[in-house]
GUGUDREN-824887 format. One record per residue: residue in three letters; x, y, z negated of N, C-alpha, C in turn. Coordinates in pm, whole numbers, padded with zeros to 5 digits, always signed. Each point is the difference from the previous one (the first is absolute). Example, Ala and Ser with C-alpha at 12.3 -4.5 7.8 and 13.67 -1.06 7.14 Angstrom:
% residues 2
ALA+01319-00569-00780-00089+00119+00000+00090+00120+00000SER-00035+00105+00072+00082+00119-00006-00077+00109-00073
% end
This chain:
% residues 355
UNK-07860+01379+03191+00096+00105-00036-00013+00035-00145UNK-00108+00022-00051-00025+00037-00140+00024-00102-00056UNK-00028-00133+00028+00051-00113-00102+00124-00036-00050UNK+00077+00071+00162+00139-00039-00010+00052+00113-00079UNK-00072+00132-00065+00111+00109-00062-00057-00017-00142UNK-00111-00078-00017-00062-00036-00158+00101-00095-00028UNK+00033-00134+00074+00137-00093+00018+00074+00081-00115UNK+00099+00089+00090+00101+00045-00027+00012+00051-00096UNK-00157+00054-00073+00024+00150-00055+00018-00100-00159UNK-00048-00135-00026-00017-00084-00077+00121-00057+00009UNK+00056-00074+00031+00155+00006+00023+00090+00038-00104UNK-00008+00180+00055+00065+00093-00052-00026+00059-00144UNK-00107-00033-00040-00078-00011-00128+00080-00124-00104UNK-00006-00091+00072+00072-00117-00102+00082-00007+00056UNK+00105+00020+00066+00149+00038-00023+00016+00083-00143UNK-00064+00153+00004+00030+00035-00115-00022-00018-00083UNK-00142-00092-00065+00006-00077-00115+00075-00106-00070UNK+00052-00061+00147+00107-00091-00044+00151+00043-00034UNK+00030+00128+00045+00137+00082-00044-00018+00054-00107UNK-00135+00051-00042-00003+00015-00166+00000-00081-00115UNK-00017-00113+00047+00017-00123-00108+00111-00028-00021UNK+00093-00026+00196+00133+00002-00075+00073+00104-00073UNK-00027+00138+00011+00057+00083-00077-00008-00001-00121UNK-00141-00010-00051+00008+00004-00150-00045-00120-00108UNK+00129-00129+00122+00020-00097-00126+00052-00020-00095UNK-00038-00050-00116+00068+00006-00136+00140-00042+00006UNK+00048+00081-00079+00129-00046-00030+00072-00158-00048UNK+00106-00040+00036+00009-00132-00057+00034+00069-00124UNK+00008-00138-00087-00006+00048-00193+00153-00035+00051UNK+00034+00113-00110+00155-00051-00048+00115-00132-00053UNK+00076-00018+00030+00079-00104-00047+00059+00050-00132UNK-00033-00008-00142+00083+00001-00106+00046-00113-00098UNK+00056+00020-00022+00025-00105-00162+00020+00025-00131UNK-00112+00103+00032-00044+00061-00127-00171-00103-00067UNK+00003-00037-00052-00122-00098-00083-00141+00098+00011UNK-00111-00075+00025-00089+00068-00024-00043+00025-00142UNK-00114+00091-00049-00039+00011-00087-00014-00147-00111UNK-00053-00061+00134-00087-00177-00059+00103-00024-00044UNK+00137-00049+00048+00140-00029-00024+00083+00051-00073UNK-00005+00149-00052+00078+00048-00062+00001-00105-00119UNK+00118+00047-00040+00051-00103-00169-00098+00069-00126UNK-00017-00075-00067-00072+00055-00138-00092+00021+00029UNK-00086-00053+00104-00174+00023+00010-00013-00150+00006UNK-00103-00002-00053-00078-00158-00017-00040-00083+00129UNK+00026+00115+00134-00064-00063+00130+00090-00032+00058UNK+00149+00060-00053+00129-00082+00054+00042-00109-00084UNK-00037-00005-00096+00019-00089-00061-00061-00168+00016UNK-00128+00023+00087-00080-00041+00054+00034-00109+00137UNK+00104+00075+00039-00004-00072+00130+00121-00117+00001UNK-00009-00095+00161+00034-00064-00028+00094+00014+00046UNK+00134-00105-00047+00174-00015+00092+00039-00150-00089UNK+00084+00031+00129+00095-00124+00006+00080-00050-00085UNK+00075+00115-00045+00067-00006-00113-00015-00061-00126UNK+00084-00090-00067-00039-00078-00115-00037+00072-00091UNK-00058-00074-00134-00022+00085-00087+00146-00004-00101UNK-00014+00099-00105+00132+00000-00069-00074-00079-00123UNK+00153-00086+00000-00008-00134-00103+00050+00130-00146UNK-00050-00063-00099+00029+00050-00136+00095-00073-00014UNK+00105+00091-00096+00145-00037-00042-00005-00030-00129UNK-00006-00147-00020+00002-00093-00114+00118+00044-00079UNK-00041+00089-00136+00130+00024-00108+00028-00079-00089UNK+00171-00024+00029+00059-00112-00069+00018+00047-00124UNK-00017-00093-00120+00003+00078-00105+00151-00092-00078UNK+00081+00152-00028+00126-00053-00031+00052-00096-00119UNK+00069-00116+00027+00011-00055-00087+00135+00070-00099UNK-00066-00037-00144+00017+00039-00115+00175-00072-00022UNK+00094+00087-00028+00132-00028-00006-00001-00106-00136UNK+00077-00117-00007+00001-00074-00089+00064+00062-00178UNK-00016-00012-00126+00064+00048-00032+00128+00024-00028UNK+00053+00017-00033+00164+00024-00040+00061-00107-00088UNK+00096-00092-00005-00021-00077-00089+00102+00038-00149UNK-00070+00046-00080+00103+00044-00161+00070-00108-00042UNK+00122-00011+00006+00119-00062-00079-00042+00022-00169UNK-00018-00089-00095+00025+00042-00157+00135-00026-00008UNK+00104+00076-00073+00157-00118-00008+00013+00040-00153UNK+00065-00049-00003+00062-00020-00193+00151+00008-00057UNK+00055-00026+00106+00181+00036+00039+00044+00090-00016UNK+00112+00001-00109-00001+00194-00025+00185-00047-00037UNK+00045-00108-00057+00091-00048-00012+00127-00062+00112UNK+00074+00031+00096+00099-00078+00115+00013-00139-00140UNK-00036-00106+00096+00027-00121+00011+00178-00018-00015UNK+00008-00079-00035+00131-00082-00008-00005-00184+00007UNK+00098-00060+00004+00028-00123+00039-00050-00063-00194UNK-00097-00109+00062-00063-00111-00183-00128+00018+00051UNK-00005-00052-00123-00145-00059+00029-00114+00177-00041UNK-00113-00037+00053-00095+00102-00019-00131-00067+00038UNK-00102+00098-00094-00089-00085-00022-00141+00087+00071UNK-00080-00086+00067-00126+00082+00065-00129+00000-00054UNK-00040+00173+00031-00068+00081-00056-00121+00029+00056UNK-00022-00134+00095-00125+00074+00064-00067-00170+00022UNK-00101-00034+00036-00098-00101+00025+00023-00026+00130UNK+00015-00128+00086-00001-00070+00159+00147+00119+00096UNK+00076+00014-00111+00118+00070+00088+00053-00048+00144UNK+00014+00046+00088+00025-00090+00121+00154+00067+00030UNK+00015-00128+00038+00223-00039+00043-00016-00014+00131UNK+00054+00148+00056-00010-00009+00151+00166-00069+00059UNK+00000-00024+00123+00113-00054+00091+00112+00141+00026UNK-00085+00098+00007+00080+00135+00024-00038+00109-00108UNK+00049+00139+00005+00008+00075-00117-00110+00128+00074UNK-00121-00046+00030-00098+00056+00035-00150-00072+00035UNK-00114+00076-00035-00121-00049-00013-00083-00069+00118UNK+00096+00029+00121-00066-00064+00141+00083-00136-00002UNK+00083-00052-00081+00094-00114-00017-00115-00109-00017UNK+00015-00142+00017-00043-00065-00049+00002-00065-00101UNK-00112-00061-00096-00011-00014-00121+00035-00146-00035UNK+00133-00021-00061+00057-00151-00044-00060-00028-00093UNK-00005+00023-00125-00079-00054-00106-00092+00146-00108UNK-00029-00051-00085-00089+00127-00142+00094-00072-00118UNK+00047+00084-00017+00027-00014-00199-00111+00089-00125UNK-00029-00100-00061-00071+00108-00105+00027+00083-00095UNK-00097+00066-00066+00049+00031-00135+00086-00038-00128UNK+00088+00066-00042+00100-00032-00089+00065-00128+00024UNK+00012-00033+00138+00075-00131+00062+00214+00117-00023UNK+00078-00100-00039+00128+00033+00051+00079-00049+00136UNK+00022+00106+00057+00066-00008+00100+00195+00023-00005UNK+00047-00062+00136+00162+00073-00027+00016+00091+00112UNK+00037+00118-00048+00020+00122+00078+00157+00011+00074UNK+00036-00031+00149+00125+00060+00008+00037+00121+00058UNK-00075+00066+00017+00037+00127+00012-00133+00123+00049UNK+00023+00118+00000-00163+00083+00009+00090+00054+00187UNK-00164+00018+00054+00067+00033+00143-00102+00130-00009UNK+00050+00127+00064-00071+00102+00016-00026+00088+00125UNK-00070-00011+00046-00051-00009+00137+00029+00249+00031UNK+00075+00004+00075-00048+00119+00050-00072+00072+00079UNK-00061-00073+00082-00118+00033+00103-00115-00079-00048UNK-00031-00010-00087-00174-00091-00040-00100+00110+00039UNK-00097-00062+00012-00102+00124+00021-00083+00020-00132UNK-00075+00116+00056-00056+00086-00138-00051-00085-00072UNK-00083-00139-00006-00039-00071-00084+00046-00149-00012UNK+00105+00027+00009+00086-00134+00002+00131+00014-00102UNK-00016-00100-00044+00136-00029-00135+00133+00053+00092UNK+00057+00068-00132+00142-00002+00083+00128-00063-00068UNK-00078-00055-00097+00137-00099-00100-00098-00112-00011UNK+00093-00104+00042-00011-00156+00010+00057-00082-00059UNK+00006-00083-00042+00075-00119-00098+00024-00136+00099UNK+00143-00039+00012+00030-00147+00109+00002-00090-00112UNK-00115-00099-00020+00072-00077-00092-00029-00136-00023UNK+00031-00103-00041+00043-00155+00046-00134-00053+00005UNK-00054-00116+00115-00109-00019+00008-00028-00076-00154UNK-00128-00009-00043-00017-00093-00130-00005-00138+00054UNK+00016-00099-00059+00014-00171+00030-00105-00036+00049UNK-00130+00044-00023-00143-00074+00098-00019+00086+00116UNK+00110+00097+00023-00017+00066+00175+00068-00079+00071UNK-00051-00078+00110+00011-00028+00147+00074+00090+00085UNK+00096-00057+00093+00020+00111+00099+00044-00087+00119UNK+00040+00024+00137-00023-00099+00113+00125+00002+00071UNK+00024-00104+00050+00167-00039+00102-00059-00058+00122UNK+00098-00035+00130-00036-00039+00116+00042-00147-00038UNK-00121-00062+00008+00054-00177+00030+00109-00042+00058UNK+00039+00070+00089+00133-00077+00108+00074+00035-00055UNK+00029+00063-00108+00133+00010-00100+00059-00048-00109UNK-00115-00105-00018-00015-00065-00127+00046-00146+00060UNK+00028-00118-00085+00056-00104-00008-00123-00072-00023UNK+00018-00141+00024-00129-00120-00053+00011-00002-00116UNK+00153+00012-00083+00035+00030-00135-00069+00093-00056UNK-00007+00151+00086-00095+00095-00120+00134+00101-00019UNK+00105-00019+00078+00120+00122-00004+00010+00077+00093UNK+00048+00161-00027+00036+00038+00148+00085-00032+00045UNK+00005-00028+00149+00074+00005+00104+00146+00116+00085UNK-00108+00162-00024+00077+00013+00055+00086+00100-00087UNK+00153+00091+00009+00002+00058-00128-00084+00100-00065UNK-00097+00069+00053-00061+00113-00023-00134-00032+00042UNK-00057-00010-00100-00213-00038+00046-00054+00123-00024UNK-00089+00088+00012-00087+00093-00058-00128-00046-00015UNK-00024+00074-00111-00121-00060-00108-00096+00149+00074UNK-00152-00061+00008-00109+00093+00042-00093+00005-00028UNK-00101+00094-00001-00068-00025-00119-00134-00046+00087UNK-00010-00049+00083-00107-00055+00086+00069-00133+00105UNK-00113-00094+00070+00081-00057+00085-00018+00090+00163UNK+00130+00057-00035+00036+00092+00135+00095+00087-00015UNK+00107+00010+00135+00068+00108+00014-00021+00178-00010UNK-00186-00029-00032-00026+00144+00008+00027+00026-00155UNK+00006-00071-00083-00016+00002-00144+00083+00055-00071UNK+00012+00079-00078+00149+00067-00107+00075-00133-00031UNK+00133+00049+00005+00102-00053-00058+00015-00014-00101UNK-00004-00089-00139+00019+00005-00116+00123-00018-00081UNK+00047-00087+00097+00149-00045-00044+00063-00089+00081UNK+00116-00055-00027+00072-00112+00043+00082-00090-00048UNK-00045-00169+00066+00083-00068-00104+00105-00046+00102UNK+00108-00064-00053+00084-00055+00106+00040-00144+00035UNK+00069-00060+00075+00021-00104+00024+00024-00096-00122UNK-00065-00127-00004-00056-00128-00085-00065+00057-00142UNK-00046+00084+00001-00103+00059-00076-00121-00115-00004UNK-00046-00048-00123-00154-00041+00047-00121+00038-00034UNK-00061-00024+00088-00169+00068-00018-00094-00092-00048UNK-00086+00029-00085-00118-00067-00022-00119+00051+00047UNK-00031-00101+00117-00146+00069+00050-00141-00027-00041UNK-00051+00068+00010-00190-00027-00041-00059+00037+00123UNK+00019+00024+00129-00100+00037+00069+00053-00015+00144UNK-00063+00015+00104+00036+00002+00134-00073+00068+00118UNK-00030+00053+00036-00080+00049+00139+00139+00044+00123UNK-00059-00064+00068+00053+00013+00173+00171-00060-00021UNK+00136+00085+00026+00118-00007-00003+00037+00050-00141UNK-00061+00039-00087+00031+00024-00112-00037-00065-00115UNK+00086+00008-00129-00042-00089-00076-00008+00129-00118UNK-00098-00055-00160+00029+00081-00072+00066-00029-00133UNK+00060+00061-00065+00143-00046-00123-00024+00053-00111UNK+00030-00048-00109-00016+00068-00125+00133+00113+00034UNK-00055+00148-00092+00085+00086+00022+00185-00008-00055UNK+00088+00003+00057+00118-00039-00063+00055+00104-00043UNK+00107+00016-00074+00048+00136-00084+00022+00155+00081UNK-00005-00054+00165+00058+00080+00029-00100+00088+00092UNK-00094-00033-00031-00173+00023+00054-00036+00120-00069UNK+00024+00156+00037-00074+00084-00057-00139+00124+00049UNK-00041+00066-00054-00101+00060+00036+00009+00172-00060UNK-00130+00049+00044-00023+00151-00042-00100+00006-00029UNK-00044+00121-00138-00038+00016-00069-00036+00185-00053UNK-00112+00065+00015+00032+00118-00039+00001+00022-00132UNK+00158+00073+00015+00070+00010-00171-00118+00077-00089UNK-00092+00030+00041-00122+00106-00106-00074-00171-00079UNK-00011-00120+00038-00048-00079-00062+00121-00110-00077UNK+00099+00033-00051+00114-00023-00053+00033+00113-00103UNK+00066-00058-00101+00030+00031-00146+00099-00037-00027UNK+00116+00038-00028+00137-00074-00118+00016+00075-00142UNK-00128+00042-00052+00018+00018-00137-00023-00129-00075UNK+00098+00036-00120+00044-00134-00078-00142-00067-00063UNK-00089+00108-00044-00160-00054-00078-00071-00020+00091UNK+00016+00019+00131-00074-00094+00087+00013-00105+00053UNK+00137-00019+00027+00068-00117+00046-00005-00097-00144UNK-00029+00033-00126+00027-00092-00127-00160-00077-00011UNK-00120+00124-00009-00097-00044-00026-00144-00041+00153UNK+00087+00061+00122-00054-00051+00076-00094+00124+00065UNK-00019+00121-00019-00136+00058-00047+00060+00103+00064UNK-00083+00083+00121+00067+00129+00053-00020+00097-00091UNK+00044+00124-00035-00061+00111-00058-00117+00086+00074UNK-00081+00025-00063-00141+00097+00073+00046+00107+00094UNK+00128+00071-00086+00047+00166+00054+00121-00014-00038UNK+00089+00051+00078+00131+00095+00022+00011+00105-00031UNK+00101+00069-00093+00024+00140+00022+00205-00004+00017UNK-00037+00074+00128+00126+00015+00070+00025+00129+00046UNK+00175-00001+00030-00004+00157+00026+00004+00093-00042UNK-00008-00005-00130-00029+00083-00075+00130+00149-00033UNK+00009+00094+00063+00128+00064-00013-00031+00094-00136UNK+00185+00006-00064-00023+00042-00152-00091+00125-00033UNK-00048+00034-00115-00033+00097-00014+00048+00106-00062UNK-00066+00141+00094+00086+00137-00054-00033+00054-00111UNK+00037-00021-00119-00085+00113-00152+00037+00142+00025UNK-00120+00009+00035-00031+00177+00014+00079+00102-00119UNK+00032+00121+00054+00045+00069-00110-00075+00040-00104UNK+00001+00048-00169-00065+00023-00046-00065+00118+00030UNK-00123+00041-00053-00074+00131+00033+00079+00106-00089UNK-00008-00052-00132+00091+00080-00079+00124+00006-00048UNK+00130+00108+00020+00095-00030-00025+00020-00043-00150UNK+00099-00094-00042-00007-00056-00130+00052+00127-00109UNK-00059+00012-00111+00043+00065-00111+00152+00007-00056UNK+00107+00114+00040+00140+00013-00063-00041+00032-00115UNK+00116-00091-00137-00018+00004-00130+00133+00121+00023UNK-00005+00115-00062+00123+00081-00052+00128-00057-00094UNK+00127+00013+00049+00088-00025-00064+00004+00091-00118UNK+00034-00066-00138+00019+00049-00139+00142+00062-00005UNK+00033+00115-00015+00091+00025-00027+00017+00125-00093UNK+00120+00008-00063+00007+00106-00125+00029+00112+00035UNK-00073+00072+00114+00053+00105+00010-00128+00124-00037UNK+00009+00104-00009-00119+00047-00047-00124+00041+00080UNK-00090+00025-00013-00136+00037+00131+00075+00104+00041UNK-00029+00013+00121-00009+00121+00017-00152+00051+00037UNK-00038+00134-00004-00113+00059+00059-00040+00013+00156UNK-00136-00063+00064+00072+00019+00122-00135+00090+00024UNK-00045+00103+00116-00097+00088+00009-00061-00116+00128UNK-00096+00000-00038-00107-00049+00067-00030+00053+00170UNK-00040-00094+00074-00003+00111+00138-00152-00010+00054UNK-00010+00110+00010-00187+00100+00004-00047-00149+00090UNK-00098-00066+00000-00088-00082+00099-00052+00071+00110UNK-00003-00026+00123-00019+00044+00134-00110-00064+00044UNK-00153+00067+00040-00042-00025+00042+00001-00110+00131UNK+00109+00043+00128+00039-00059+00097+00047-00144-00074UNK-00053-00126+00112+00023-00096-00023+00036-00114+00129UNK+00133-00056+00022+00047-00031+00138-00127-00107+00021UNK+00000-00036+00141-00114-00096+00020+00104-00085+00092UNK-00014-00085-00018+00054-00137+00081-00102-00069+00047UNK+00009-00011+00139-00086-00094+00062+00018-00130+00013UNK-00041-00123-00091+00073-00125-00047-00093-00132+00164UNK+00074-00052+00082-00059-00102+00073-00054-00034-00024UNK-00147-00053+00055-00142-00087-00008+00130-00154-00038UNK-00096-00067-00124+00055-00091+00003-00004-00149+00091UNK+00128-00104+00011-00065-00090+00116-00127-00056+00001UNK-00053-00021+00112-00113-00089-00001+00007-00197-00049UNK-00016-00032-00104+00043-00111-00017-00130-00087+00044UNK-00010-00079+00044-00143-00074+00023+00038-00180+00070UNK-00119-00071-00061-00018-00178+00049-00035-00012+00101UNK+00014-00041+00161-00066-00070+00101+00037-00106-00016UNK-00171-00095+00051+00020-00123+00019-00025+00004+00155UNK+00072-00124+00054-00012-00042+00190+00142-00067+00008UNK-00064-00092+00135+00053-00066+00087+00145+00068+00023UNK+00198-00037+00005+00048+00075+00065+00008-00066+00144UNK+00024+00096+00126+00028-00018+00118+00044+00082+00051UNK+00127-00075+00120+00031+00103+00050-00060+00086+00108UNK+00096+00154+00037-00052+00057+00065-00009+00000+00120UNK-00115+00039+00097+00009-00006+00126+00096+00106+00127UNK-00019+00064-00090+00024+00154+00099+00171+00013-00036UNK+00056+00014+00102+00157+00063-00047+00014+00132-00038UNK-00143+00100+00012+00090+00110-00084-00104+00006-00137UNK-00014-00138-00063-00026+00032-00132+00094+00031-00121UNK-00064+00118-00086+00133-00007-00088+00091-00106-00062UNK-00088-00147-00028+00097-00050-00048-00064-00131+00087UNK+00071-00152-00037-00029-00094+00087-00138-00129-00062UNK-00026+00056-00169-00096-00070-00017-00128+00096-00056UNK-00089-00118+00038-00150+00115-00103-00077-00109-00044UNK-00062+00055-00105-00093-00035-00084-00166-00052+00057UNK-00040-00058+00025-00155+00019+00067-00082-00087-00116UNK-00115+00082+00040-00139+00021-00126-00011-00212+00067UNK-00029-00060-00143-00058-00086+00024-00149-00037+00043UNK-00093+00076-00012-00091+00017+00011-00072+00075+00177UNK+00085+00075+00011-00043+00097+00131+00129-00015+00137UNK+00122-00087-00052+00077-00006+00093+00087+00084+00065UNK-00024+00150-00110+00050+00122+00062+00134+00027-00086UNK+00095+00089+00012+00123+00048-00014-00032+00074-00101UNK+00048-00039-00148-00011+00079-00133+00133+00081-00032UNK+00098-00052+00034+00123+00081-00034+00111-00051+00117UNK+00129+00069+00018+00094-00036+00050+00095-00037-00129UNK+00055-00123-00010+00091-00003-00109+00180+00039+00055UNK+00021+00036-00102+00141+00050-00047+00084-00018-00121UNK+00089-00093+00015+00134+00002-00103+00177+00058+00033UNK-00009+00068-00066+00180+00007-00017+00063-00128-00070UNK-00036-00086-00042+00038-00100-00093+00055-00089+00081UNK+00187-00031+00019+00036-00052+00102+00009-00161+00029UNK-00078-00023-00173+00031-00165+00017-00204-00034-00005UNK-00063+00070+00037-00186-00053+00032+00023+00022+00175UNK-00044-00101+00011+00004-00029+00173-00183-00062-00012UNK-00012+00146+00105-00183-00014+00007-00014-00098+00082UNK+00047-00018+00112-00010-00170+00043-00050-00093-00041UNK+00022-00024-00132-00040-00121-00091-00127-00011-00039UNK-00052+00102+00008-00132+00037-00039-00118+00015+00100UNK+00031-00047+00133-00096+00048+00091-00113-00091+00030UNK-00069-00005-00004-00169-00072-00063-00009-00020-00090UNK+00021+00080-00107-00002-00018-00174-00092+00074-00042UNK-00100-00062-00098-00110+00091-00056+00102+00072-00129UNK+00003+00125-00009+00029+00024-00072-00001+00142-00082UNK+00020+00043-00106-00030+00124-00087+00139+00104-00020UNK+00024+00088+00056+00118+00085-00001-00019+00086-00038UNK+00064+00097-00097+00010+00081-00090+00132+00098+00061UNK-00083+00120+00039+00180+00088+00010-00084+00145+00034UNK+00079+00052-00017-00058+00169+00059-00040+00058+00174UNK-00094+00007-00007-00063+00036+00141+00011+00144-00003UNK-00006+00029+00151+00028+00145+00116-00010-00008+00134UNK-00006+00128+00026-00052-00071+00159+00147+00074+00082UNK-00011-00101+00134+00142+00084+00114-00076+00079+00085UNK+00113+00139+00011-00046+00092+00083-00078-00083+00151UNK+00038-00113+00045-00021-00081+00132-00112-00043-00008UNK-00064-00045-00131-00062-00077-00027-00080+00037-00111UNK-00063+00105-00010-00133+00030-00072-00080-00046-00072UNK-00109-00096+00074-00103-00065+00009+00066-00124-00075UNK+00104-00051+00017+00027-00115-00117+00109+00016-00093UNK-00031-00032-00137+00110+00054-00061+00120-00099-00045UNK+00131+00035-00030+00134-00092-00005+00001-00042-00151UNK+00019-00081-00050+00039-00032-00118+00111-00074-00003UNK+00083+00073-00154+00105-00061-00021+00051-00081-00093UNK-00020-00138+00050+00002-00115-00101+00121+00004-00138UNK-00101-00008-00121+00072-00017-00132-00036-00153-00031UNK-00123-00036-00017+00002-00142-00002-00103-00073+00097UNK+00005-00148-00019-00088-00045+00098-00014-00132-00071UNK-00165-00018-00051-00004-00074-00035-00132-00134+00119UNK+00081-00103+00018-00079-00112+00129-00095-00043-00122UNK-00160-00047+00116-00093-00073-00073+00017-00117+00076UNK-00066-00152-00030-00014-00094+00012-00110+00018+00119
% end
């Protein structure tokens, strides 16, 4: 009997030890996604650990290539061309197929060589460093220029009425001219379907009119001149400072007395205009980029490439056109436009081109 209530009484003993354990079990830890301390960012122990994640590649800096420079036109052309001969002013001149610098190059004429000029062509859309007066004029006798074989005869005549002359063997080639039916050719050369011909009268080319001359002492002795002065609009003789001295008319009549009038302190003041600014820039002309510049050409520093003046003439027979890649020295009175501040306008009196 006593064993059996010691039994029980033990039992009942660890029952309740075992309901206190479950009561005061720990809590489960929380679910966050919040980083621990170790993990937080900007401690060395998160920095520390490991992941999956790649590492970040460094971004290789391209280093920009350098814009080529600009290419400066010198020109020397200050004169419109006319039809004769004219003589060139510059060393390895090149005679393009068309009346622009992406044309291809038919032959070089040299220095103080004569050429025949038939007429000046003047381009209105050239760009800022590109000629805008050109010279068409007859190929010289040792230029070559090319025809299609299948038009030609075993004789050496054309065939059909109208051949065109090119200045390469190919249809991609400028047109130079044309001869016509039983015309004959003398050839020197051949590749593929084409053959090549001494140039015939009617074979011409282009030329920028700035390396061309039709003054008479150049065309006589062969010899360009160093400098130009062109443009030049007349000049104004200022009024005198002092009015000139009236001599009194002699006449027989008698003095009279006249009373003198008291001198007055007060003395009018006239405020007389700052006089113009007259001044020399030298630079490149070109035209302008921007449509609301005051005028359509400017001046740029040879040296720094930058915008020295905007030029300006009233003078209705100087067409700045002619002048655009021209080194040159202009003389006229500078000011600046209300628009345009920072660069000032000058207004061409003369303009003299360098070589």
């Amino acid at each position: 009997m006593k064993r059996t209530i010691w039994l029980v009484l033990a039992a009942a003993v660890s029952s309740g030890v075992m309901a206190q354990e479950v009561t005061n079990a720990p809590p489960a830890p929380a679910i966050s996604n919040t980083p621990s301390s170790a993990e937080a960012p900007g401690t060395n122990a998160g920095a520390s650990a490991k992941t999956n994640a790649p590492a970040a590649t460094p971004k290789k800096t391209q280093k920009k290539k350098k814009a080529p420079p600009k290419r400066v036109i010198t020109q020397t052309h200050t004169t419109p061309l006319v039809a004769g001969q004219a003589a060139i002013v510059a060393s390895n001149v090149n005679v393009r197929g068309q009346a622009m610098l992406k044309s291809e190059v038919i032959a070089q004429v040299q220095k103080g060589q004569l050429v025949n000029v038939l007429e000046e062509v003047t381009l209105k859309n050239s760009g800022p460093d590109e000629p805008s007066a050109w010279a068409r004029i007859i190929l010289p006798a040792n230029v070559h220029v090319w025809v299609n074989s299948g038009f030609i005869s075993t004789n050496k005549t054309v065939i059909p009425k109208k051949l065109k002359l090119r200045g390469g063997p190919g249809e991609n080639y400028s047109m130079l001219g044309i001869i016509k039916q039983g015309d004959e050719v003398k050839e020197v050369g051949a590749k593929g379907d084409w053959i090549q011909i001494e140039a015939p009268a009617e074979a011409c080319g282009f030329v920028a009119a700035q390396y061309l001359t039709q003054e008479l002492a150049a065309l006589a002795a062969a010899q360009p001149p160093t400098a130009t002065t062109v443009a030049e609009n007349p000049s104004i003789t200022p009024p005198p400072s002092e009015p000139p001295a009236v001599t009194p008319a002699v006449t027989n009549e008698p003095a009279v007395a006249t009373t003198p009038t008291p001198a007055t302190n007060e003395t009018a003041v006239v405020e007389e205009p700052p006089p113009p600014r007259i001044v020399d820039r030298e630079g490149f002309v070109r035209g302008t980029f921007s449509i609301q510049a005051p005028t359509k050409f400017e001046l740029v520093s040879p040296d720094t490439g930058r915008v020295i003046n905007y030029l300006y003439t009233a003078a209705p027979d100087l067409d700045l056109r002619r002048y655009k890649g021209m080194k040159i020295v202009v003389t006229g009175e500078e000011g600046l436009d209300e628009r345009w501040r920072n660069t000032p306008i000058i207004t061409i009196e003369k303009i003299h081109v360098l070589e």
